[in-house]
FIMARVO-415480 format. One record per residue: x, y, z of N, C-alpha, C in turn; residue number from 1; residue in three letters. Coordinates in pm, whole numbers, plus 32768, in hexadecimal, padded with zeros to 4 digits. Atoms other than C-alpha are relative to their C-alpha. Example, Ala and Ser with C-alpha at 12.3 -4.5 7.8 and 13.67 -1.06 7.14 Angstrom:
BEGIN
8059 | 7F89 | 8000 | 84CE | 7E3E | 830C | 805A | 8078 | 8000 | 1 | ALA
7FAE | 7F89 | 7FFA | 8557 | 7F96 | 82CA | 7FB3 | 806D | 8049 | 2 | SER
# end
This chain:
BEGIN
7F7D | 7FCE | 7FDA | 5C2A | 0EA8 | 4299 | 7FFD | 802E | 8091 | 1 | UNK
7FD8 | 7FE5 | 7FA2 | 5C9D | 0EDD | 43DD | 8006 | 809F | 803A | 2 | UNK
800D | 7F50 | 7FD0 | 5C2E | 1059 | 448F | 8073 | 8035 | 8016 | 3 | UNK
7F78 | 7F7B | 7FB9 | 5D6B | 1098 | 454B | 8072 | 7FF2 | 7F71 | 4 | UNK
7FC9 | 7FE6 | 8068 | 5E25 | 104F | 43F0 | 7FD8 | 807E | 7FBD | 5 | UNK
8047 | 7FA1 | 8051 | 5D34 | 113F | 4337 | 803B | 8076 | 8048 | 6 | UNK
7FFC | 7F6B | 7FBB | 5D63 | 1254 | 4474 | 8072 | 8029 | 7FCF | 7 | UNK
7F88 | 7FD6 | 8014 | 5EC6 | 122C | 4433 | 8039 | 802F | 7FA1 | 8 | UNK
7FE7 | 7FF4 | 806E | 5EE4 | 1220 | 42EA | 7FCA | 80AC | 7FD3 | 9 | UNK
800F | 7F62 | 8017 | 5E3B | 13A0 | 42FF | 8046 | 801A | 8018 | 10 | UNK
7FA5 | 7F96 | 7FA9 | 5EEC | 1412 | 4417 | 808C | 803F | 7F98 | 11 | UNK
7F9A | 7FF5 | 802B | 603E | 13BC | 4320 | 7FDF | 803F | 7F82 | 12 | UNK
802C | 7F8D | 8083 | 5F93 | 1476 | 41ED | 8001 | 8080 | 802A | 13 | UNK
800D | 7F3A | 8033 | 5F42 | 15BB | 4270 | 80B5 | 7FFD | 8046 | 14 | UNK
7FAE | 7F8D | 7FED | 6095 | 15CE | 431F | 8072 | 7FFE | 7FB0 | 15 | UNK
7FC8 | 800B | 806C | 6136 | 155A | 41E1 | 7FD3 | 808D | 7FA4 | 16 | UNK
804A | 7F78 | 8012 | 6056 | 1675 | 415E | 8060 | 8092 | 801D | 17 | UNK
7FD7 | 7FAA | 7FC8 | 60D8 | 174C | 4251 | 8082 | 8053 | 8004 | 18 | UNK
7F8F | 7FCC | 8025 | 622E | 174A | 4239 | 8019 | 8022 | 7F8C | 19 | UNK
7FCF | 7FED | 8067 | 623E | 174E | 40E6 | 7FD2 | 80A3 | 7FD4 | 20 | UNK
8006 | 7F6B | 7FF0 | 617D | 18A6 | 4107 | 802A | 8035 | 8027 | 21 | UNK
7FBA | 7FAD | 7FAD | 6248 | 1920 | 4218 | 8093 | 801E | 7FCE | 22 | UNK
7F8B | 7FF3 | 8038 | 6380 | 18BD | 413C | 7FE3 | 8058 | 7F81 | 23 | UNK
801D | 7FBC | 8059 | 62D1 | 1970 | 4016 | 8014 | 8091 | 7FEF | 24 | UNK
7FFB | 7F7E | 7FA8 | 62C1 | 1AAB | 40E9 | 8077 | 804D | 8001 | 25 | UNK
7F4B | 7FD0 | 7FF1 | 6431 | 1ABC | 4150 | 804A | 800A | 7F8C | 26 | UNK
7FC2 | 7FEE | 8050 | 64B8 | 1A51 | 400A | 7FC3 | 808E | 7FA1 | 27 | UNK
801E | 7FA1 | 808A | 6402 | 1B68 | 3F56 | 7FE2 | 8072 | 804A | 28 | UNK
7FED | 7F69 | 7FC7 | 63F4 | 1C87 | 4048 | 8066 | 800E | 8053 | 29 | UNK
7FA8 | 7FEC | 7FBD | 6516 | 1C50 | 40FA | 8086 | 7FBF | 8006 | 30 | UNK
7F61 | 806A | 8057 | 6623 | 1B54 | 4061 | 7FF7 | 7FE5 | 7F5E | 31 | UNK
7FE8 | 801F | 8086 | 65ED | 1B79 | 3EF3 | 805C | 7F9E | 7FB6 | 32 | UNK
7F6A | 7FED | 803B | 6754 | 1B50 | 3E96 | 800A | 7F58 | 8041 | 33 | UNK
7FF1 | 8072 | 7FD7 | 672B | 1A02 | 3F70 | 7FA3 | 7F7F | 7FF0 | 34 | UNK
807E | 8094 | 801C | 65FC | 193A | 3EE5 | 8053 | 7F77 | 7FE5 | 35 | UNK
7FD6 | 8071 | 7FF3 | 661E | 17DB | 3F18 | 7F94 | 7FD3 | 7F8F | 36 | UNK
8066 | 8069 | 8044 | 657F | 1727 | 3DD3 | 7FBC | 7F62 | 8055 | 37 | UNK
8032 | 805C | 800D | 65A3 | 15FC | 3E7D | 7F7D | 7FF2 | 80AA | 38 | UNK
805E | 7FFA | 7F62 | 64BC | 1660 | 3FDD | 7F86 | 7FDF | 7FEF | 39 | UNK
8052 | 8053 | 8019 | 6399 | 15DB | 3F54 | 7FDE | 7F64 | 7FED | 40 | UNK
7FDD | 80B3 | 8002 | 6405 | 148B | 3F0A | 802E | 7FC9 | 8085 | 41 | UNK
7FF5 | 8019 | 7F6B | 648C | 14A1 | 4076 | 7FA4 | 7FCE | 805A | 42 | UNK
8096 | 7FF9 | 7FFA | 6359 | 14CD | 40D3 | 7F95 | 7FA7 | 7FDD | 43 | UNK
8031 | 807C | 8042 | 62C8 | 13C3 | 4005 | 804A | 7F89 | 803B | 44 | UNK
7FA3 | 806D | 7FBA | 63CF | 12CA | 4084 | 7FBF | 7FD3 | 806B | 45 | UNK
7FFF | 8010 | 7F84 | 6393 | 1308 | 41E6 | 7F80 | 7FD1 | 7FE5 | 46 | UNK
80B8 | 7FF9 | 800A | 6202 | 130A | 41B1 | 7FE9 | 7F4C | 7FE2 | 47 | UNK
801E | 806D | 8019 | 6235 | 11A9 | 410F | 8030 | 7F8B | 805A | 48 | UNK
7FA8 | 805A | 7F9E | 6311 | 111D | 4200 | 7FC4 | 7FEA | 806F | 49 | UNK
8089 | 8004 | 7F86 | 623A | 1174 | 432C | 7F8A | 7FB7 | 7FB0 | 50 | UNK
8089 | 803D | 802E | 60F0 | 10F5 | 4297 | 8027 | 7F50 | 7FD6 | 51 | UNK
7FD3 | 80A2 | 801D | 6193 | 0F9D | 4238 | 801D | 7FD9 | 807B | 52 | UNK
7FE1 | 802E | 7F7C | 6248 | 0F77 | 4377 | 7F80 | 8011 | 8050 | 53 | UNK
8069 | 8003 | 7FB7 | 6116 | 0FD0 | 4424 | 7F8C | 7FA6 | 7FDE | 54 | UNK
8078 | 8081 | 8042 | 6034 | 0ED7 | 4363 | 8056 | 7F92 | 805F | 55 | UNK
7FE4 | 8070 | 7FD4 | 6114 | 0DD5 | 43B7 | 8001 | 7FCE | 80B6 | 56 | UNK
8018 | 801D | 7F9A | 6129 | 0E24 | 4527 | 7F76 | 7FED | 8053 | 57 | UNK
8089 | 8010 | 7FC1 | 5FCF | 0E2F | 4557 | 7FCB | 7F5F | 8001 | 58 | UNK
8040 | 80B0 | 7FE6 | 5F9E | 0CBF | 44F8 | 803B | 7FE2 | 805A | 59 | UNK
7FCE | 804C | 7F73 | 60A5 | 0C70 | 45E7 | 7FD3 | 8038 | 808F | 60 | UNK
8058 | 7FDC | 7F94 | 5FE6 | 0D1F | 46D8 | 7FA3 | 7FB7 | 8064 | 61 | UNK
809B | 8050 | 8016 | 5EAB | 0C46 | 46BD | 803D | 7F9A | 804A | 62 | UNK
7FB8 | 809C | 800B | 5FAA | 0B12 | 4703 | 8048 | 8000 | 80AF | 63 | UNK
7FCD | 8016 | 7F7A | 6093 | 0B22 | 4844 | 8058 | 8096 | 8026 | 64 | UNK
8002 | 7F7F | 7FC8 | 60F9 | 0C40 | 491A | 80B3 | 7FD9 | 7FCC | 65 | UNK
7F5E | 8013 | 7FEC | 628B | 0BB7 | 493D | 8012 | 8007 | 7F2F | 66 | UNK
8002 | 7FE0 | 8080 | 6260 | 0B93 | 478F | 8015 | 805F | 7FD5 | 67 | UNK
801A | 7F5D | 8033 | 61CC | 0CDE | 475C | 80A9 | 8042 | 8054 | 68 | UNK
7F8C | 7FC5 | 7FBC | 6302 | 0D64 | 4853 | 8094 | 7FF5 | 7FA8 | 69 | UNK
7F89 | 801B | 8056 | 6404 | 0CB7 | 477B | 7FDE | 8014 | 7F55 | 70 | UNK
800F | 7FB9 | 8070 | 6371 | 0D2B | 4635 | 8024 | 808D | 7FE6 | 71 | UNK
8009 | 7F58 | 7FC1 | 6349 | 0E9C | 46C7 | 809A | 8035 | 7FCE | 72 | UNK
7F4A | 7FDE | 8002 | 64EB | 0E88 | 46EF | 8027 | 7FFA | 7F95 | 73 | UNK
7F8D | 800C | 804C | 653F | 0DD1 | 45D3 | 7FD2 | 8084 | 7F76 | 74 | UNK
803A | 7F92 | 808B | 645A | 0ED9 | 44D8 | 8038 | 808F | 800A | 75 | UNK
7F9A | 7F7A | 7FDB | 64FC | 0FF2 | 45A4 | 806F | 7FF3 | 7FA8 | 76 | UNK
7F94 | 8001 | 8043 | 665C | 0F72 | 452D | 7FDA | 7FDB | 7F63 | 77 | UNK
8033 | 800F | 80B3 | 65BD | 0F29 | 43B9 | 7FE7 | 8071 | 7FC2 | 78 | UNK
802E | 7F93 | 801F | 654B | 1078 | 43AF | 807B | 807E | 7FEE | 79 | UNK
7FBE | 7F7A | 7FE0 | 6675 | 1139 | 4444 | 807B | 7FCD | 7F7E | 80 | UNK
7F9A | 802E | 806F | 6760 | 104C | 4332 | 7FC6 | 8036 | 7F63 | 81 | UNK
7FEC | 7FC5 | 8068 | 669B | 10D6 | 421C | 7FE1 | 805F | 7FF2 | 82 | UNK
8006 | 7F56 | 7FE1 | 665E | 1251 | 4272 | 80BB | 8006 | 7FD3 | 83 | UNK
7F7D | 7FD3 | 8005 | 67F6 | 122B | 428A | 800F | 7FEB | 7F73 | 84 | UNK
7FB1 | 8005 | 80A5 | 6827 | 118D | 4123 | 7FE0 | 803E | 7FAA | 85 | UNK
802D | 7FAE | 8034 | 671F | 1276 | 40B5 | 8057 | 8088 | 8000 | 86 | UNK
7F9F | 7FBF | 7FE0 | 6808 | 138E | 413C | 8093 | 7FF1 | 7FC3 | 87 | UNK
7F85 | 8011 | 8033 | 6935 | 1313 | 40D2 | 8016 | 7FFB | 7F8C | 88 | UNK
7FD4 | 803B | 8051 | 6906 | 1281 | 3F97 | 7FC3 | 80B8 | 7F7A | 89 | UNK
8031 | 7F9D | 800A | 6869 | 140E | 3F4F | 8094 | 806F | 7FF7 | 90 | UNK
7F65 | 7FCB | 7FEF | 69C4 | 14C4 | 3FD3 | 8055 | 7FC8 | 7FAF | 91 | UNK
7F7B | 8060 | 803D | 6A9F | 13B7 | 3F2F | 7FEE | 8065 | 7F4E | 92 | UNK
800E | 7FEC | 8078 | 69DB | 1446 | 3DC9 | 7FD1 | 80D0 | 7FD2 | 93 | UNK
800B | 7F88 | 800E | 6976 | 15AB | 3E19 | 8027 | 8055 | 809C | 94 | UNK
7FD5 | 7FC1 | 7F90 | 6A5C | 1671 | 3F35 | 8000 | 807C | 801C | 95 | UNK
7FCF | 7F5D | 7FF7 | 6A32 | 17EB | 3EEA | 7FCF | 8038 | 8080 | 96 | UNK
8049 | 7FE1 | 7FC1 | 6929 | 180F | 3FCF | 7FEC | 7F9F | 8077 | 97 | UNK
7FED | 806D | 7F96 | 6981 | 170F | 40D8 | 7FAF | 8033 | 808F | 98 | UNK
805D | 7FC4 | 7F69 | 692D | 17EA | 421B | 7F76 | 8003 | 7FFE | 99 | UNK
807B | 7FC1 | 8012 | 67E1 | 1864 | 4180 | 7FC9 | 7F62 | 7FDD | 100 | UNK
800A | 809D | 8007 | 67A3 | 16C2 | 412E | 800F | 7FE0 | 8098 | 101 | UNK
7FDF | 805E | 7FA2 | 681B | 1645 | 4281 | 7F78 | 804B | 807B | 102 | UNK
8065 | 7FC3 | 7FD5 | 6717 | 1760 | 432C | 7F72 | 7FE9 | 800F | 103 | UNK
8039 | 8001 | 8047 | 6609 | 1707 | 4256 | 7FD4 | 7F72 | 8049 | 104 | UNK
800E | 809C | 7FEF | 664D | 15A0 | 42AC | 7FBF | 8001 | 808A | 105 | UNK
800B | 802A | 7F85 | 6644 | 15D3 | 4413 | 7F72 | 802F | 8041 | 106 | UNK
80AC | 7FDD | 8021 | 64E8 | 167E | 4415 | 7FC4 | 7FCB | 7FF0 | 107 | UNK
804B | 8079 | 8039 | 6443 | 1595 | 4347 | 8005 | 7F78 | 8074 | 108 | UNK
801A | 808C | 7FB3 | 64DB | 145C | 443D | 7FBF | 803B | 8096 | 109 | UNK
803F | 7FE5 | 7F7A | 6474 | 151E | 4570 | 7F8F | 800B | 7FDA | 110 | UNK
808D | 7FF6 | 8001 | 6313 | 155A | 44F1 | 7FDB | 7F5F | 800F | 111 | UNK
802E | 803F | 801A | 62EC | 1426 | 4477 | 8041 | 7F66 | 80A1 | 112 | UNK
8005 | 8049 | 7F9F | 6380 | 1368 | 459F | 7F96 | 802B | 808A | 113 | UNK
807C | 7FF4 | 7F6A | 62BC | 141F | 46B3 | 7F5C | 7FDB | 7FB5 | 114 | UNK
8072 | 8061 | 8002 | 6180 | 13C4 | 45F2 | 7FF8 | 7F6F | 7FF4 | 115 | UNK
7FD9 | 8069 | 7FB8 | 61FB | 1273 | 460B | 7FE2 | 7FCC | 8090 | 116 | UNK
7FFA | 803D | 7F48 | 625E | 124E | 4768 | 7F67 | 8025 | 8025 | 117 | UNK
8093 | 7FAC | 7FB7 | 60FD | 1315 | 47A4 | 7F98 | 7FA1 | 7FE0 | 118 | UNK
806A | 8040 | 8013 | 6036 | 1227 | 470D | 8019 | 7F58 | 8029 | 119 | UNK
7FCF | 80A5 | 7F8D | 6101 | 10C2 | 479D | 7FF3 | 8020 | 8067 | 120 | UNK
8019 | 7FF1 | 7F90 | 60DF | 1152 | 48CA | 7F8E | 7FF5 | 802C | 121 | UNK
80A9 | 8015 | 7FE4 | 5F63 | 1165 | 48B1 | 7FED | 7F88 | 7FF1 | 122 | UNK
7FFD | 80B0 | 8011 | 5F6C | 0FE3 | 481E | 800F | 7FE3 | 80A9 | 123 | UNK
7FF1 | 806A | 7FB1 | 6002 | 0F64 | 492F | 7FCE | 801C | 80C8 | 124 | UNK
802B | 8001 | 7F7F | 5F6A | 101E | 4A4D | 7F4E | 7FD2 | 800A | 125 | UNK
809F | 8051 | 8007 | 5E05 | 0F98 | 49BF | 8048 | 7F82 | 7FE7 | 126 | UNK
# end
């Protein structure tokens, strides 16, 4: 198996890990009344989504620079289309807690995009 898969594939565990402790934290010493059942599966989502998309860009890596570039984009827009339907199709079935959901959400995609960008950026400057 491929190292920088393996590194990555940590990196996105502990901070799958992480948040889900840091959301553990808040919901139970400081938003009770607002636990999100489903912030784990969020969490799980994202975790699976990165680690797939990132498998796949790594082969196109190996292959051609202009490839890998137009993979990069189109997995961006693959990614950001199903974070949204994940989102949506979430609100459409449970809205009480929409703010404390849309928060939640935006946490999770900022973690999980800056370790992203942090680690394509290392790809392509080796």
């Amino acid at each position: 198996m491929n190292p920088e898969f393996i590194r990555f594939s940590v990196k996105v565990l502990i901070t799958s890990v992480a948040l889900v402790i840091a959301g553990g934290i808040v919901f139970y010493f400081f938003l009770p009344e607002k636990y999100l059942p489903v912030l784990p599966w969020l969490v799980l989502f994202f975790m699976a989504v990165s680690i797939t998309s990132h498998s796949y860009l790594l082969k196109q890596a190996n292959k051609d620079s202009g490839k890998f570039i137009r993979a990069s984009m189109v997995m961006s827009l693959l990614r950001l289309v199903l974070y949204s339907a994940f989102a949506i199709i979430y609100l459409a079935l449970n809205n009480e807690n929409a703010a404390v959901f849309v928060v939640c959400l935006a946490v999770v995609y900022i973690a999980f995009t800056f370790l992203e960008i942090s680690n394509l950026s290392y790809m392509t400057r080796r």
